[in-house]
Every structure is written in C-alpha cells, then in structure tokens.
N, C-alpha and C positions, 0 to 999 in steps of 0.2 A: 589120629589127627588127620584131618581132611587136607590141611594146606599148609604149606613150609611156606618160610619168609626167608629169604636168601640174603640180606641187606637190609638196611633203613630203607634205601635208594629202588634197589630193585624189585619186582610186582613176585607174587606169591605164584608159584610153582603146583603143577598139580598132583596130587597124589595119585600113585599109581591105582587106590580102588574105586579110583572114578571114574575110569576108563569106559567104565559101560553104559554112561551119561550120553557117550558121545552118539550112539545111534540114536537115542531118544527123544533130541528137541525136532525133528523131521516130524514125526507125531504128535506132538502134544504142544510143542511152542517151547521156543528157549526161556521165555520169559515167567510159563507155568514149571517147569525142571526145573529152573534154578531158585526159585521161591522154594519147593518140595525139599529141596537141599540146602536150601539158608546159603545159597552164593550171588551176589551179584549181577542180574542179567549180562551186565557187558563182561564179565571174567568171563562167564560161561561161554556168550558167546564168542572170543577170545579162543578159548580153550578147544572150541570145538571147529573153528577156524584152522588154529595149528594140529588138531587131528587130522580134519578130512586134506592139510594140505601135506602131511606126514604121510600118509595113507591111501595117496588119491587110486596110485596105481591097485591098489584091492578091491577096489570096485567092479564091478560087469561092466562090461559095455553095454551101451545101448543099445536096444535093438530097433530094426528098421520102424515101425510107428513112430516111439521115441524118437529118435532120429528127425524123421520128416516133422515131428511136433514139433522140436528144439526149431528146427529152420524156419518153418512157421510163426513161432512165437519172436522169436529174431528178426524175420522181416517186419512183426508187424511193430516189434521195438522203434525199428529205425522209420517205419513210415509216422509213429506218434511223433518222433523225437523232430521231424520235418516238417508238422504239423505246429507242434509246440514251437518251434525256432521262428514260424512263419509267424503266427500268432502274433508272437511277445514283439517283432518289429512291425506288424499291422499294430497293434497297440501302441507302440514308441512314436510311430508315425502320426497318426491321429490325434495323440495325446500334442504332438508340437504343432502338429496344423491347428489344434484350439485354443491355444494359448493366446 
C-alpha cells in the first residue's frame, strides 16, 4: 500500500517506499513522477517539499560558480521585481489619466 489515511480529516502520509521519488522530480518534473505513480501532482509536490525541508542539511554545498550564479540570478530577481512594480503603477497611472 502506497499511502495510509491517518483520519477522515487529516491528508494521506507517505509511505516509506517512496522515498526514492524524492530525488527524482529535479529531472523529470513533479508533475511527470507523479502521473508514473498514480499520485497527485500537488501530494507529491507536498511530499517532496517536506523531504528536501527534513533533509536540507544532506545536501553539498554549493560551490564557488554555483554560488556567484545563485547571486546572479537573485539580483536579477529583484531588478525584474522593480521593473514589474514600476510598470503596474506606470499602468495604474495612465489608465486614471484616461479616464
């Protein structure tokens, strides 16, 4: 049996031989893994949420590339998210000046 039901109330628990799911949506997509296994996309994704946040400290660290990419991609987060914010009140404004 893939999944226990703990309650009416409370959400289905994961069996322990799924375990090996959890490295898998990183390559293939959560939403192809969990069709493969007849689960849910969003259980799985769920399920593999509280692995990697059970588990974080198992991972490698990053190394220096990694690293400088992460910071990279992070600036250019916050430069879109500035761009986006400007936008939407250049739009707000415009839209009431043509009223």
């Amino acid at each position: 049996m893939l999944l226990t039901r703990l309650s009416p109330v409370t959400p289905y628990t994961v069996d322990p031989g799924l375990r090996g799911v959890s490295a898998q949506p990183d390559s293939e997509g959560i939403a192809e893994v969990a069709r493969d296994i007849h689960v849910n996309e969003g259980t799985l994704g769920n399920w593999v949420n509280t692995y990697r946040a059970e588990h974080a400290a198992d991972e490698p660290p990053l190394s220096v590339p990694e690293r400088a990419r992460l910071r990279e991609l992070e600036r250019e987060v916050r430069e879109l998210r500035l761009k986006s914010e400007f936008l939407g009140k250049a739009a707000a404004f415009f839209a009431q000046e043509y009223r």
